[in-house]
C-alpha positions, -999 to 999 in steps of 0.1 A, spaced: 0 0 0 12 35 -8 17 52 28 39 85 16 21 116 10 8 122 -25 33 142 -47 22 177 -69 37 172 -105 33 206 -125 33 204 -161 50 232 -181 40 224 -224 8 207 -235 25 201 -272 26 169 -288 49 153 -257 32 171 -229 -3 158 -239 10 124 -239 26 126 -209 -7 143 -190 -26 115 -207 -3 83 -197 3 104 -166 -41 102 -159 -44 65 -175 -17 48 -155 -15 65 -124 -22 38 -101 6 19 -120 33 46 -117 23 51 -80 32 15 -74 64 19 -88 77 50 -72 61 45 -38 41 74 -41 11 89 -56 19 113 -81 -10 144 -87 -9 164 -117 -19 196 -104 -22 217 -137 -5 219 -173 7 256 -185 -3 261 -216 4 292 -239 -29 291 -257 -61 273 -238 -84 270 -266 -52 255 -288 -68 218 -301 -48 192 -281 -34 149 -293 -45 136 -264 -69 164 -253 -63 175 -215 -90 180 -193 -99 215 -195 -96 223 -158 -60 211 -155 -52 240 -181 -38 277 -171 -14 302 -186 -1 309 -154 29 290 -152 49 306 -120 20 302 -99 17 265 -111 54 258 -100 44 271 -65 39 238 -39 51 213 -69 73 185 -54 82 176 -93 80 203 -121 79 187 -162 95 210 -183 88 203 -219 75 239 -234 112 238 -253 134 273 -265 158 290 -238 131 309 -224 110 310 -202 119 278 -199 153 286 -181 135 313 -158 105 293 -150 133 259 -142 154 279 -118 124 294 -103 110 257 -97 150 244 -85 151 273 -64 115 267 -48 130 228 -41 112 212 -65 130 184 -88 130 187 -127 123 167 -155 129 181 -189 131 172 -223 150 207 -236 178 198 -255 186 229 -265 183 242 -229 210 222 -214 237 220 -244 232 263 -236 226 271 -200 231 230 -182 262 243 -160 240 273 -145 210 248 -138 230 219 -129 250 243 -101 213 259 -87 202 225 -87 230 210 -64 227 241 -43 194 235 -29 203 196 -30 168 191 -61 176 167 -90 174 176 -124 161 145 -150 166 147 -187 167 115 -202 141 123 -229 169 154 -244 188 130 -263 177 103 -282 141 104 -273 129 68 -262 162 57 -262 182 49 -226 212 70 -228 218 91 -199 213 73 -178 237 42 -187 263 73 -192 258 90 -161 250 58 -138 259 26 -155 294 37 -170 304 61 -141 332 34 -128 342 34 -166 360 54 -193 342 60 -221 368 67 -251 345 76 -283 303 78 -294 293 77 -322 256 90 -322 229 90 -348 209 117 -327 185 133 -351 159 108 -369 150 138 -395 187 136 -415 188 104 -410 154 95 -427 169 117 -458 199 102 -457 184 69 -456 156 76 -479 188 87 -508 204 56 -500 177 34 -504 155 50 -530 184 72 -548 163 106 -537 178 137 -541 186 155 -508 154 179 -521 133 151 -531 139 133 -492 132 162 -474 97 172 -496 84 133 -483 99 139 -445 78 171 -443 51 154 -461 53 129 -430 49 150 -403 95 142 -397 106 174 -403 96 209 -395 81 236 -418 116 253 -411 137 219 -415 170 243 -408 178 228 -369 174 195 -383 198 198 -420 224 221 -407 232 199 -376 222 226 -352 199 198 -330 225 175 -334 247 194 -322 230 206 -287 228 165 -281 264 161 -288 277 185 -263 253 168 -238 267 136 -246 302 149 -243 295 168 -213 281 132 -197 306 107 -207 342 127 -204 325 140 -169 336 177 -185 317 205 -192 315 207 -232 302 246 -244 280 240 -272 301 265 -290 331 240 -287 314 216 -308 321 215 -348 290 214 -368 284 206 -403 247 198 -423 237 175 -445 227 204 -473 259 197 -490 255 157 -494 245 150 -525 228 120 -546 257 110 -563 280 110 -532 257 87 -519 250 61 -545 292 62 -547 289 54 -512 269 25 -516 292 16 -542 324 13 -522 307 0 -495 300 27 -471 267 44 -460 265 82 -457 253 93 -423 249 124 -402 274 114 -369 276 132 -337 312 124 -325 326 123 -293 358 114 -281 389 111 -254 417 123 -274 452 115 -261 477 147 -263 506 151 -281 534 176 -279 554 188 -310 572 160 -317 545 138 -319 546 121 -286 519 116 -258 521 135 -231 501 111 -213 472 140 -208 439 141 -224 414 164 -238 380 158 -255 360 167 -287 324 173 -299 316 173 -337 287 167 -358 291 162 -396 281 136 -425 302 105 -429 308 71 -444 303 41 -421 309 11 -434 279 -17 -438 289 -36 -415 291 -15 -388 256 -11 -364 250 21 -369 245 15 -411 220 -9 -403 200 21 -387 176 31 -408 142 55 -415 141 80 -387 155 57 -358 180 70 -338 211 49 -325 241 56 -298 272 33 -302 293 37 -268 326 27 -271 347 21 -233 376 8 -220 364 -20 -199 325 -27 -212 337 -28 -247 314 -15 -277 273 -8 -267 245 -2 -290 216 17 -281 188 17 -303 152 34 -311 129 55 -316 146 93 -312 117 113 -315 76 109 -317 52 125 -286 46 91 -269 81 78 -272 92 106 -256 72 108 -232 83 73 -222 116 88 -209 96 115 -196 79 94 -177 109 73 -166 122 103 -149 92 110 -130 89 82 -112 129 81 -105 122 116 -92 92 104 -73 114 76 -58 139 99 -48 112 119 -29 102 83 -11 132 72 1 150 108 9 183 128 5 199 152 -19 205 152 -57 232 134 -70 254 164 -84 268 159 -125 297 146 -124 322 174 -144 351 167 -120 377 158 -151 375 193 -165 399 177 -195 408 203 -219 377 207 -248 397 204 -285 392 217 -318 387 194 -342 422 202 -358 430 177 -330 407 148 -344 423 121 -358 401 106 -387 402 94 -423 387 113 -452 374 98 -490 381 126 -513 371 121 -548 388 143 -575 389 152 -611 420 150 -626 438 160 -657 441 120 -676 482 123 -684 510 108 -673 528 120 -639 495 130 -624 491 98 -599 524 109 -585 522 145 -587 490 138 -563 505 113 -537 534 139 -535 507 161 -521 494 136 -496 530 131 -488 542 168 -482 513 165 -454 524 135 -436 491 118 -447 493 83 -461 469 64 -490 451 39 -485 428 32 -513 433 49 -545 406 42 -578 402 57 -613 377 62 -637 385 73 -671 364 104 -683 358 117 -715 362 160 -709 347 181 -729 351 189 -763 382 208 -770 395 202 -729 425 174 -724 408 143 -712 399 139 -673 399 112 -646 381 105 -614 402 96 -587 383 82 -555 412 81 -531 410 70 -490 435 77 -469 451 64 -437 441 77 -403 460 115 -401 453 149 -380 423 166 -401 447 195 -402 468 179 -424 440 162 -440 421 199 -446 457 215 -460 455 186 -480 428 193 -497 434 228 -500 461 225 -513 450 198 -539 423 224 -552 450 251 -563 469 226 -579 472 228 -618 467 191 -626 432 190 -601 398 204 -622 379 199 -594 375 187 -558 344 168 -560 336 156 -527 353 151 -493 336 130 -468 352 115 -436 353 79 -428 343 65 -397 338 35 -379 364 13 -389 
């Protein structure tokens, strides 16, 4: 039998997640109670428009506008209205009140997590966000819990399901990047403004999250390098498919090991944060990922490789984590203590990618006569950056022009500062018509 005290949750968002959440919340509350050791009363949902048709509806009666006097006497406060503010105001006004927190706002905590985080562990409340990364998806917590005796050396995270439907939907259909995103609108995947989504801005805020979590460091969402998909094109991909690769949007995070000028480790350590297409081969998991699923592939030093794999986005999946969080918060209420603080105790140097080591695919057009194969390794070699791979395709040119080749060309692992003077300096040079495409190659 349920002997503590009933418990206030206030609701802040009645969108597509916070009317699922009010509606499981209603439907199964019994359930939830019995797993948290308390009741848990929804006291109201703040809404910005009353009258605004709702997917569950909400009983009209749990609806107000007033969200600040909602907060007031909640033991638990559900932020999921999204955007920096109010949401920031109205959290800190809940942490400082000594409610706990459970939000879904990404964007939120890639921006301003540090300041909440700190208010939170000064009044000894708990702030919950499984549901900001990877929607259904477990990954906080087996970063922040399961893996805390761990070291967690690289992610590789397929964290928005939008790009990765268009990617997916070129791959296996040979859309155009234009063509993909015209049937993800059309199915309710991506937004009128698609921009947070195809310029890798979401991905992104879940990166430096994910960074911020694993390397027990506080990552700056500014620190992270960020690249779209707009420039991936249809051709790219079905060359892809080709060579055996698939193209996919990857947020990358890693324990890099320092070197000094010589080249040697200095036995320190700093971290990076970057989103940006790139090749994975087939038979890697995360290739296998496909439509607008999401995916997290956790590699540590002890554990090994881990795959975590679902459903990213969607109102009810979401509000699955949601939900998960409430009752930990309610059980956290039950039993009794503080918060558990984040752990950001390494404070390891945040890198630029400069620092990355990675592999690139660069395919070029090439003037078809003799001395050119070598004329281009002396490039790679003038940079310190070794070839792997190297294929040609005869082309035809124009009519009147020399005769050109494609050259598809991998390369060995090297710094991707040597790897981007590479490049550069391949486009200036006399026997290069044109860089076609540079991806970078991950997962092997």
């Amino acid at each position: 039998m349920i002997e503590y005290r009933n418990l206030r949750v206030a609701l802040l968002g009645g969108g597509s997640v916070g009317a699922q959440v009010a509606s499981l919340l209603l439907q199964h509350g019994d359930e939830l109670a019995s797993r948290s050791g308390a009741g848990l009363e929804l006291v109201g949902v703040a809404v910005r428009n009353l009258d605004a048709e709702r997917t569950p509806a909400i009983p009209a009666h749990l609806l107000t506008t007033d969200a600040e006097s909602l907060i007031l006497g909640a033991d638990i406060v559900v932020e999921l209205m999204g955007g920096l503010e109010p949401a920031r105001t109205l959290i800190l006004q809940a942490i400082s009140s000594g409610a706990d927190v459970v939000t879904a706002n990404k964007a939120l905590l890639a921006t301003h997590g540090p300041e909440l985080f700190e208010a939170a562990e000064q009044v000894g409340a708990q702030l919950y966000y499984e549901a900001a990364v990877g929607g259904a998806i477990p990954i906080i917590r087996p970063l922040r819990d399961s893996l805390a005796g761990d070291r967690v050396t690289r992610i590789l995270g397929i964290v928005n399901g939008t790009t990765n439907f268009i990617l997916d939907k070129m791959d296996v259909a040979g859309d155009t990047l234009e063509q993909a995103l015209a049937t993800a609108t059309e199915l309710g995947y991506a937004e009128a403004d698609p921009t947070a989504d195809i310029e890798g801005y979401d991905a992104a805020q879940k990166a430096a999250i994910l960074a911020s979590l694993a390397f027990h460091t506080t990552v700056p969402l500014d620190s992270v390098h960020r690249e779209g998909i707009t420039s991936v094109t249809a051709e790219q991909v079905d060359a892809a498919r080709k060579s055996g690769y698939v193209v996919k949007l990857l947020a990358i995070c890693e324990r890099i090991a320092l070197q000094n000028e010589a080249g040697e480790s200095t036995g320190e350590f700093g971290v990076s944060a970057r989103v940006h297409p790139a090749l994975i081969p087939v038979a890697h998991p995360l290739a296998a990922v496909h439509g607008a699923n999401n995916a997290v592939f956790v590699q540590a030093e002890a554990a090994g490789s881990l795959m975590f794999y679902g459903a990213g986005a969607g109102g009810i999946e979401t509000a699955s984590a949601v939900l998960g969080d409430l009752v930990s918060a309610a059980r956290r209420h039950v039993i009794g203590g503080p918060g558990v603080a984040e752990s950001t105790h390494a404070n390891l140097p945040v890198l630029p990618i400069s620092n990355v080591r990675t592999r690139y695919q660069i395919t070029l057009t090439v003037v078809d006569e003799p001395g050119v194969l070598a004329t281009i390794a002396t490039v790679f070699s003038d940079q310190g950056v070794s070839l792997e791979a190297v294929s040609q395709t005869i082309g035809s040119g124009s009519e009147g022009a020399a005769p050109t080749a494609t050259l598809v060309i991998v390369t060995h692992e090297a710094s991707e500062s040597s790897l981007a003077t590479t490049v550069a300096t391949l486009g200036s040079n006399p026997v290069v018509a044109d860089v076609v495409s540079v991806l970078r190659v991950e997962g092997l």
